[in-house]
Every structure is written in C-alpha cells, then in structure tokens.
C-alpha positions as CSV (number, residue, x, y, z in Angstrom):
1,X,-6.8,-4.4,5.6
2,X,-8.8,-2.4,8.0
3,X,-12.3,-2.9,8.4
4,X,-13.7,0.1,11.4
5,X,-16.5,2.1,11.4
6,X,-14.5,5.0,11.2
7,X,-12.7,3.6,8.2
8,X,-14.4,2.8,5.1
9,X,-12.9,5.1,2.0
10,X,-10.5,2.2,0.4
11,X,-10.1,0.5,-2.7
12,X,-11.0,-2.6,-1.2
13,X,-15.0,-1.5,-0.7
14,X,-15.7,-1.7,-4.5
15,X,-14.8,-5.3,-4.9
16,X,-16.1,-6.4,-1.3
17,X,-18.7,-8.2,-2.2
18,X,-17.1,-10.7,-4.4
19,X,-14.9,-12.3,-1.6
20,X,-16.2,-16.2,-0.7
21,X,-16.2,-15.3,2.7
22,X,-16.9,-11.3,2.7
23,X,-15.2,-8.9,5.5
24,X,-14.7,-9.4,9.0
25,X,-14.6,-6.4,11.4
26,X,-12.5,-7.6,14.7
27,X,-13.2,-4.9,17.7
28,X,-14.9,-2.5,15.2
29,X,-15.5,-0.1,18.4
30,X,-11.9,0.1,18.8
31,X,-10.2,-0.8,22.2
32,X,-10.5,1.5,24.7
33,X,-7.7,0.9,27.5
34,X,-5.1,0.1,24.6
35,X,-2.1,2.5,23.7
36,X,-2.1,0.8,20.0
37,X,-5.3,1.2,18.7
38,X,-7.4,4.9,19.1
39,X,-10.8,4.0,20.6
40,X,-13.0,7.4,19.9
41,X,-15.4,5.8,17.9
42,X,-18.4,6.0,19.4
43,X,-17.4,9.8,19.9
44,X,-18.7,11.1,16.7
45,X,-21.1,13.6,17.2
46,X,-23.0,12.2,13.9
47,X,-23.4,8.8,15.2
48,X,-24.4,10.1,18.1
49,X,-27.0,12.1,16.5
50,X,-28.3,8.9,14.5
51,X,-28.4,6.9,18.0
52,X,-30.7,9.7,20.0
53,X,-33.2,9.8,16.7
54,X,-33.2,5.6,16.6
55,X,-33.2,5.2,20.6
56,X,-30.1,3.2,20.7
57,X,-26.3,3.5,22.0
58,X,-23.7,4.5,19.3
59,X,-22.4,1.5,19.8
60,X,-25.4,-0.7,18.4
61,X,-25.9,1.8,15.5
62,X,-22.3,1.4,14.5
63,X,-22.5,-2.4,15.1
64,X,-25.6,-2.1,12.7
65,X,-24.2,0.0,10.4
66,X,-21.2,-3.1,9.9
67,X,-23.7,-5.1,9.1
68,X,-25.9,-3.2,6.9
69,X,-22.4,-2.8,4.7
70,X,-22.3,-6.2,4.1
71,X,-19.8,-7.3,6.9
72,X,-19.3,-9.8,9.6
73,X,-18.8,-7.9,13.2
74,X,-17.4,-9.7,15.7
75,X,-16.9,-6.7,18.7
76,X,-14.7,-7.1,21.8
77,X,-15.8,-6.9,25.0
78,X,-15.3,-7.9,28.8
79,X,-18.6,-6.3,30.0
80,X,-21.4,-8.5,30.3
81,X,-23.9,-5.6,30.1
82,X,-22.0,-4.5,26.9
83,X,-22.1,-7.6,25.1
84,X,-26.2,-7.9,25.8
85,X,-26.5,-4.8,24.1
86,X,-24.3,-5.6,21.1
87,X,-26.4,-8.7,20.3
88,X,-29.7,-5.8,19.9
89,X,-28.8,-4.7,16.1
90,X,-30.6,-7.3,14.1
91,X,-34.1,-6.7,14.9
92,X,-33.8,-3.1,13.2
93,X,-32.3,-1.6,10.9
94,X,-30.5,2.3,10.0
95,X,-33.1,4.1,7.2
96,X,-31.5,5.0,4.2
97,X,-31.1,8.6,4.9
98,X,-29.0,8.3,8.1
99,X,-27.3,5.4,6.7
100,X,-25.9,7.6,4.0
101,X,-25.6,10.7,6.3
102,X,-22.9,8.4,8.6
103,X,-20.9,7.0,5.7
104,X,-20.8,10.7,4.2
105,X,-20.5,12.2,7.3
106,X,-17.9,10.4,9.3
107,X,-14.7,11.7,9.8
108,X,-12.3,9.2,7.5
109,X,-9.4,7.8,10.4
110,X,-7.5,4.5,11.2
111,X,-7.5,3.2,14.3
112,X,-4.2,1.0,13.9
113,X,-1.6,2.6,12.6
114,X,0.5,-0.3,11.6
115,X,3.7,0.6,13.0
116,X,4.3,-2.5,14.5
117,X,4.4,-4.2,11.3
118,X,6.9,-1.7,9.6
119,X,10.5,-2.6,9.7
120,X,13.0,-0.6,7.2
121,X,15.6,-3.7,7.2
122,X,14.0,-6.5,8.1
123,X,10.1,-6.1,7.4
124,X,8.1,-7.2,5.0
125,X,6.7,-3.6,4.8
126,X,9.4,-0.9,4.5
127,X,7.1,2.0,5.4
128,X,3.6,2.6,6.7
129,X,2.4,3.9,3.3
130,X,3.7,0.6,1.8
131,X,1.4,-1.1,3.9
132,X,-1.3,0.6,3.8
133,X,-0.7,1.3,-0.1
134,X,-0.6,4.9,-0.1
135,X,-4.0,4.9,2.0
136,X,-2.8,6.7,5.3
C-alpha cells in the first residue's frame, strides 16, 4: 500500500480508520537523490500556494496535511535543518478550505512504482497492476 501525499485516491482510504494501528507514511516527501522513488512532491504548485498563504515550507504543510488525514508520518531526512522544521506541524493546523482544495487539487501519482517487486515467473506479483490491484 502506498501512503504519499501525492497519493491518496485508493480503496484503502474508506476503511482507514478502522485499522488498530492506522497508516504509516515512510518518506512521505519522497526521496530526492533516489532513481526508484520520484521525489517532486513538494513541487505542486497548489501546495505551494497553501504554504505562502500559511507562512510555511511545502514540506511542513504536506507533513500536516498527513496528519490531519489521520496518519502516522514518519519523513526521511539527513539534514539537521530539515528535520527541525518537520517537527513544526503540530502547533497549527490546514483550514478546512485549503485542506480540501489540496486533496481535490493534487495531481493523483505514485511515487514507487513497484517494479521491483514484479516477477512474471517467480514473483508473488505477476504484473504491476496485480500489485497495485488495478490502481496504477
């Protein structure tokens, strides 16, 4: 399952809410300097809209957005400055009105593709939309 701020039209969202545990979001932001995982995210022009009217990076409204939706974030990093900032989302909080505007607005995209875990002989998934169950 993929949980990305880019990412959210799946099945799995309706029943979301009744896990023990909830969703976890591992490197939400993506993972820029990786070939295997796209790391545009904070490149949405909406989200970027949303940061300038709240005064905050893309990065800490897409961080708040996560947990506005009810999920655990846990965001990579190696910069020390970076990771200051991403602990600066739970003293606030997105109004309702942006909050819809970037989970309507938001261009729909994976950022793992899966292939890695597709194998037509030996692999527990045959093809990509067999993993991703039809949801490419």
């Amino acid at each position: 399952m993929e949980s990305t701020f880019r990412f959210i039209k799946m099945p799995f969202y309706s029943v979301k809410r009744t896990l023990p545990k909830g969703l976890k979001g591992y490197s939400p932001l993506g993972s820029p300097g990786t070939s295997f995982i796209k790391s545009d995210v904070l490149k949405s022009p909406v989200l970027a809209s949303v940061a300038e009217k709240l005064g905050k990076t893309p990065a800490q409204v897409a961080l708040r957005w996560g947990l506005q939706m009810g999920h655990s974030i846990l965001p990579k990093s190696t910069s020390e400055s970076r990771i200051k900032e991403n602990f600066d989302v739970f003293d606030w909080s997105i109004p309702d009105d942006l909050f819809t505007k970037l989970s309507s607005e938001i261009e729909q995209a994976r950022l793992l593709r899966g292939t890695s875990f597709v194998d037509e002989t030996h692999g527990s998934y045959k093809t990509l939309e067999e993993l991703w169950d039809g949801e490419i």
